[in-house]
C-alpha positions in Angstrom: -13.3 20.7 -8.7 -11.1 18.0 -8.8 -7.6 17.7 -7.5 -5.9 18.7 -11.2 -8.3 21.4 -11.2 -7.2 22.7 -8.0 -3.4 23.0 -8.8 -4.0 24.1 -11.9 -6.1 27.2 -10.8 -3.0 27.8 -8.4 -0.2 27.6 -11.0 -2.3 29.2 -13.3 -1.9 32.6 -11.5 1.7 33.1 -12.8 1.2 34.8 -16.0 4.8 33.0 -17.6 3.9 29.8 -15.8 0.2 29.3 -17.3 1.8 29.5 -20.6 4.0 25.7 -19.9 1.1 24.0 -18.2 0.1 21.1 -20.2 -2.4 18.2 -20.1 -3.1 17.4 -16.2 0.0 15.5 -14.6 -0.5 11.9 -14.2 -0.8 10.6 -10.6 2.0 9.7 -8.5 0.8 7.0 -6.3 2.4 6.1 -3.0 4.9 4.2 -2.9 6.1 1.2 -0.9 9.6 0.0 0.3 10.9 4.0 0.7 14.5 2.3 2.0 14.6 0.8 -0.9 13.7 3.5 -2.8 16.2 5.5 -1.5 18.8 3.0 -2.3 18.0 3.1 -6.1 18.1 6.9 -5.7 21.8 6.9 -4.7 22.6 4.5 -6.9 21.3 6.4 -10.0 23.3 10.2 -8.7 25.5 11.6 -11.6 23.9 8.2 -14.0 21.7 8.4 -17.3 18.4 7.1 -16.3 19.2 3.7 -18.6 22.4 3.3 -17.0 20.7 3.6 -13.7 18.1 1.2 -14.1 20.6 -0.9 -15.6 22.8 -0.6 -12.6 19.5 -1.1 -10.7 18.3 -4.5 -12.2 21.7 -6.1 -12.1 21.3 -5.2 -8.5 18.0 -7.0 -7.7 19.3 -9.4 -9.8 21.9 -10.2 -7.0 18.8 -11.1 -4.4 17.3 -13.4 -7.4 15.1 -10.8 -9.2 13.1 -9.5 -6.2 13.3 -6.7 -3.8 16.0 -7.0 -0.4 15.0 -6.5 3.0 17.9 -4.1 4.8 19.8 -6.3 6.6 20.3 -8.5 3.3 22.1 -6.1 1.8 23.9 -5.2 4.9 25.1 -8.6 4.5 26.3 -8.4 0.9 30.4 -7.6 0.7 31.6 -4.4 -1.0 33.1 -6.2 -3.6 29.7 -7.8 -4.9 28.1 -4.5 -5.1 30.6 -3.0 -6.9 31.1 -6.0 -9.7 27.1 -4.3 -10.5 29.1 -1.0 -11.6 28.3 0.8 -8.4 31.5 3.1 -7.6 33.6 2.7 -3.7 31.5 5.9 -2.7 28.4 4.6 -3.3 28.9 0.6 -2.2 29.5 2.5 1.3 26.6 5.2 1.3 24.0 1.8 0.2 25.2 0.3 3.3 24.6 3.0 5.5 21.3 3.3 4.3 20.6 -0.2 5.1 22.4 0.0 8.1 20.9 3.3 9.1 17.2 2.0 8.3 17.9 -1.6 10.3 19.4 0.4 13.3 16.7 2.7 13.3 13.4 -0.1 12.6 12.8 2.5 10.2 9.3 2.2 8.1 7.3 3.5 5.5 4.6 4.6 8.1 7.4 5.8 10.3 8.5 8.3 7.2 4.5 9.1 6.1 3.7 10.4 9.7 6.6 12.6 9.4 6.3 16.7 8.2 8.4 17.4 4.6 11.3 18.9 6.8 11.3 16.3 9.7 12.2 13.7 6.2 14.7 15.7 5.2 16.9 16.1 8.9 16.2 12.6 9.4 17.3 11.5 6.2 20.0 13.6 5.6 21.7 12.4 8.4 23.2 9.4 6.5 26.5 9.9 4.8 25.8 10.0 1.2 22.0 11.3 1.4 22.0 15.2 0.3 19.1 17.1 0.0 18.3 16.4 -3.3 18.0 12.7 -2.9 15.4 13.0 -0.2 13.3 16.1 -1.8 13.1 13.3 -4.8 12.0 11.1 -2.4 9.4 13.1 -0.9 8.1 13.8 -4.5 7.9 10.8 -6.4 7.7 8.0 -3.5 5.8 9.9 -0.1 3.3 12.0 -2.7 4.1 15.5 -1.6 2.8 18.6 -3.0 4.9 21.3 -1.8 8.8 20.4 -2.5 11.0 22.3 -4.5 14.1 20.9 -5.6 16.6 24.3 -5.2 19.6 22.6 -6.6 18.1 20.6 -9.6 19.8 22.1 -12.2 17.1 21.2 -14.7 14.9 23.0 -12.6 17.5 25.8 -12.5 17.4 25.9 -16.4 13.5 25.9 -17.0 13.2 28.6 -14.5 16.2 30.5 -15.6 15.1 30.5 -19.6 11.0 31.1 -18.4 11.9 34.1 -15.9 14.9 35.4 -18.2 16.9 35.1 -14.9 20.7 35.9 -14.9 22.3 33.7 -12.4 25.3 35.3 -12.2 25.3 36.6 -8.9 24.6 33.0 -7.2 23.0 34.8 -3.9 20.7 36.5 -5.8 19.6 34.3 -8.4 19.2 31.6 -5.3 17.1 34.1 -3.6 14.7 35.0 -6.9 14.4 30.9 -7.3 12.9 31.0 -3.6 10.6 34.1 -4.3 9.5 32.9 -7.7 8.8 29.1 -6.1 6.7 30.6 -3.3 3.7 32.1 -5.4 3.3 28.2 -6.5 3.1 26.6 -2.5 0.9 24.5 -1.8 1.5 22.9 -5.1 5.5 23.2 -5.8 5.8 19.6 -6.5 3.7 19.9 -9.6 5.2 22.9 -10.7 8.1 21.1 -10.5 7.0 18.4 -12.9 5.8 21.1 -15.2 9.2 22.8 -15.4 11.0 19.1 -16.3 8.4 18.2 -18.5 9.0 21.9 -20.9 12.3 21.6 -20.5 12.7 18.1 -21.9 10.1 18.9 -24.5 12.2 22.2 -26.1 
């Protein structure tokens, strides 16, 4: 069997979720440069994805078209960042990144030895990196099967119009997103992918 094969099987088992799996999911390799990664991630919160990566080029654009250690952009002044369109908020949370990254010698094997959970205290601890941002981080830059994204609100909407949830009672509705999500573990990532992908295709 090969590795579509095996999530596939898995997801499968949910009667209402076999009926949104698609073609295979394409791979998501590993990435390189997390910090950085992470950086673009903040920078996009609460952005269309074109304004983001509009934000984003202008922004490599500043470190002639190619990718900044840390410690450069430590070294860039708040008021440069923000002639890109970035916002006071998020000049300072892209500086604690780098800052927090330089102080810490922090690497992309450093991060890939690490559990799912470890990533997420470690990461979390910077002001302006929630949850979300490192659970995207885990996903689509470390290659990891088994996140799921509580507070995506896409997320909330796919499984909320599959399941016929009501969400008015927030506990509840939280705690039926958790017991729905754990019949998919090992494999939540891809569920994940499969719940964006049908919701962006309705």
């Amino acid at each position: 069997m090969t590795p579509h094969d095996v999530y596939i099987a898995h997801l499968s088992k949910d009667k209402k979720f076999k009926n949104i799996i698609a073609a295979p999911l394409s791979e998501i390799p590993v990435k390189k440069n997390i910090a950085l990664k992470l950086i673009a991630s903040i920078m996009s919160q609460q952005l269309s994805v074109k304004v983001a990566d509009v934000i984003y080029k202008r922004f490599l654009q500043l470190y002639g078209g190619k990718e900044p250690r840390p410690q450069q952009i430590l070294d860039t002044p708040a008021p440069t960042l923000r002639s890109i369109g970035l916002s006071n908020a998020k000049v300072s949370y892209v500086h604690n990144v780098a800052r927090f990254v330089v102080e810490e010698k922090l690497t992309d094997t450093k991060l890939r030895k690490m559990e799912d959970a470890e990533v997420l205290t470690y990461l979390t601890q910077i002001k302006g990196v929630g949850r979300w941002t490192v659970e995207m981080l885990l996903m689509f830059y470390l290659g990891r099967e088994d996140v799921f994204a509580m507070d995506d609100l896409g997320l909330q909407q796919a499984m909320t119009k599959l399941y016929k949830l009501d969400p008015t009672d927030k506990k509840a509705y939280r705690a039926k997103l958790q017991s729905l999500s754990a019949r998919w573990s090992p494999y939540r990532s891809h569920a994940c992918r499969y719940l964006w992908m049908w919701k962006d295709a309705k």
